[in-house]
Steps between C-alpha positions, in 0.01 A plus 500: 500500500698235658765507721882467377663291710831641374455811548364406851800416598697748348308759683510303847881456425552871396346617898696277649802590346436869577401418859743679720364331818216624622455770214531470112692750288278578180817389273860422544744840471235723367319525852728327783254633795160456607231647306185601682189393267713277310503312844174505566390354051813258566317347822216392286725295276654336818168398633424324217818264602582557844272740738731529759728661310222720343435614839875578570542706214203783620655422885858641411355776266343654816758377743654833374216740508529819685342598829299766283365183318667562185603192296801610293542449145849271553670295783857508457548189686865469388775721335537430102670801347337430139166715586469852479321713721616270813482503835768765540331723278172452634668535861161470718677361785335201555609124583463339249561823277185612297399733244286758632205462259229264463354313188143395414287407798349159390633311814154410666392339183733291454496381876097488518539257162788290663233504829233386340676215293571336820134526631478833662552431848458797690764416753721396262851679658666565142187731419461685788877598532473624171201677527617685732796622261225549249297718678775688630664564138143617389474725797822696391375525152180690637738714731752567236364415171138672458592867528161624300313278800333327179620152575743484210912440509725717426812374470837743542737300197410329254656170604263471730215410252666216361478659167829649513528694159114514436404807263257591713790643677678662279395895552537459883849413443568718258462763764781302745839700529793272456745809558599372791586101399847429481664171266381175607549174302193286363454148630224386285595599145776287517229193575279553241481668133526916608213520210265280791576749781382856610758780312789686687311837545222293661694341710696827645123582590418180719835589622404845615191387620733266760700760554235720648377266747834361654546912531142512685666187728165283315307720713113364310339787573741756404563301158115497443454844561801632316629235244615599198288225358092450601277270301184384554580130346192346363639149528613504910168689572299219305715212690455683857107492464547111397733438794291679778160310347742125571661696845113554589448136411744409737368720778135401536634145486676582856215697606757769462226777505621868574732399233239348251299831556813723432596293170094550400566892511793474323386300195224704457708818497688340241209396265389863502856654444566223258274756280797758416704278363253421201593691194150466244774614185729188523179281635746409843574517829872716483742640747500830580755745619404594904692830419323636201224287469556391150354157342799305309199415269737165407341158490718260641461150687423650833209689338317121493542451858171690530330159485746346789409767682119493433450844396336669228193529340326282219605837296852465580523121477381529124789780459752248620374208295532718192851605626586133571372419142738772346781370669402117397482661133848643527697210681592145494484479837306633792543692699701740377629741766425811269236551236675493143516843356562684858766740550837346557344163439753202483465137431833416668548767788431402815118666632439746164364128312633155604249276662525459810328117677497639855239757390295325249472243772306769686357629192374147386378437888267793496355510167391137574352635840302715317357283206753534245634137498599478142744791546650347792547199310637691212734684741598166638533303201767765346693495821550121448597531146742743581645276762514242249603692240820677683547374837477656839600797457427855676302620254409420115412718214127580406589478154745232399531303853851515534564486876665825630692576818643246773439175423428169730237766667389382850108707432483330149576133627242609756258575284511246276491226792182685685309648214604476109624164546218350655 
């Protein structure tokens, strides 16, 4: 395809106008804050334009990073009274003010691609700074994250896979008591269309969820061990073996080498425990509950990151392609973030259908990697046309197009300027 200069420029103007100095919000009064792995998708879109400011972006994300090496999910830089949960709710008692959960660990990706775009200089400052954080926030996901020692992630709400309202979800929650949540007034339905957004008796669970860890003073072990919510998310554990595979990348080109051997062990525990999550009934990698063990058994975008992660077998590869084939049977548009026909499925609700461009950016990535280059062009072609079909919005219907969500979306102009654009 070739490049639309229009929309070029809409996109560059769109992250500049959402540039807060020094961090971008993902849209204007939807999100106000700082969004973790939106940061780190939005600094690819600035490097194509200005690579200091790429840099920046990934700097201030971890400028607020915990001494346990977490990376929170937001960065309330600055009061705005229009979001709900904020800072006060979240009350983690740090400066800046943070929420006390994390969100999907694809940090050291980004920064080895930003690295290696400006020639991989091993002394390069930038990198090793940010290495450092890297390393640091994967070190707390072993500590905190891998409680079946299997090299997975678990993640303690649901918020913190990125895929807020995901089906694969659904049961777990189900099983979250909301006795104890009092009133509280919605920020984001009166944003967007309420028919776009997760429904009220969700939301009293994410709630809960909250609740329990500002009660446990975000204590990360006590949460993990006692949570009311434990997944094993197929999506952050696929993304974590990616990230330590580019953090070990990084390492041996210091001569890092206790460190190189230690990220060795733990991608290899994760290629073997990546085995669990493989359900042979839906033909997919699924999340699984770490409490009873149960397969969600859904197909959803996140199943696909198998081939960003390089795992599976040529067995399970062929399983996907069919599944990838049913979906491109079934929708206009890859990739949708549910398969058609799945419980709760919905073309316009948030995780349970719309596509999503952050994740078939991954998606698209790896099944090039792995020899699949006219799905990856098929991926990336319909992420274009939906661009040009509806704008740059959040997130766009599998079926009809029609953009959904917040629109002006800092990870969409990103993605159009680094990848579908191109």
């Amino acid at each position: 395809m070739t490049r639309n200069p229009d929309l070029d420029r809409q996109a560059r103007a769109i992250l500049v106008r959402n540039d807060r100095g020094g961090y971008t919000v993902p849209t204007n009064g939807l999100y106000p804050f700082q969004w973790n792995w939106d940061s780190a998708f939005v600094a690819l879109g600035f490097a194509t334009f200005d690579r200091a400011r790429a840099w920046a972006e990934i700097e201030t994300l971890v400028s607020a990073q915990w001494e346990d090496g977490m990376i929170p999910h937001i960065i309330f830089h600055q009061q705005d009274e229009g979001y709900f949960p904020g800072p006060d709710v979240w009350a983690t008692g740090r400066t800046p003010p943070t929420s006390g959960i994390t969100q999907p660990p694809v940090l050291a990706t980004i920064v080895r691609a930003l690295w290696e775009a400006e020639g991989a200089d091993p002394d390069c400052p930038r990198m090793q700074r940010l290495y450092r954080a890297c390393l640091a926030s994967h070190r707390w996901f072993h500590t905190y994250r891998d409680p079946l020692s299997n090299g997975l992630v678990m993640v303690t709400h649901n918020w913190e896979t990125g895929r807020d309202n995901s089906s694969e979800w659904d049961d777990a929650l189900a099983r979250v008591d909301t006795s104890g949540v009092q009133p509280y007034q919605r920020r984001d339905t009166g944003h967007v269309d309420a028919a776009m957004r997760p429904e009220q008796q969700e939301y009293d669970r994410y709630v809960a969820i909250l609740q329990f860890g500002r009660a446990a003073g975000w204590d990360h072990r006590a949460i993990a061990d006692h949570g009311p919510f434990r997944m094993i998310d197929v999506g952050m554990s696929m993304e974590l073996l990616r990230a330590n595979r580019d953090l070990l990348a990084l390492a041996e080109a210091q001569g890092d080498y206790p460190v190189a051997g230690e990220l060795r062990a733990r991608i290899a525990l994760s290629e073997r425990g990546m085995k669990w999550l493989w359900n042979e009934d839906a033909g997919a990698f699924c999340s699984r509950d770490a409490t009873t063990g149960e397969s969600s058994g859904l197909v959803t975008n996140a199943s696909f990151l198998a081939f960003y992660a390089g795992v599976g077998n040529a067995a399970q590869h062929a399983r996907l392609i069919a599944a990838l084939e049913r979906m491109a049977q079934s929708a206009r548009y890859l990739l949708p973030s549910l398969e058609k026909g799945s419980r709760a499925y919905d073309h316009r609700r948030y995780w349970r259908g719309p596509v999503w461009l952050v994740v078939s950016y991954m998606v698209a990535q790896g099944l090039a990697e792995q020899g699949h280059g006219g799905w990856a062009a098929r991926i990336r072609e319909d992420s274009a046309r939906l661009i040009e079909t509806s704008g740059f919005y959040e997130s766009f219907s599998p079926e009809t197009g029609e953009g959904s969500g917040g629109p002006d979306f800092s990870w969409t102009a990103a993605m159009w300027l680094a990848w579908c654009g191109r």
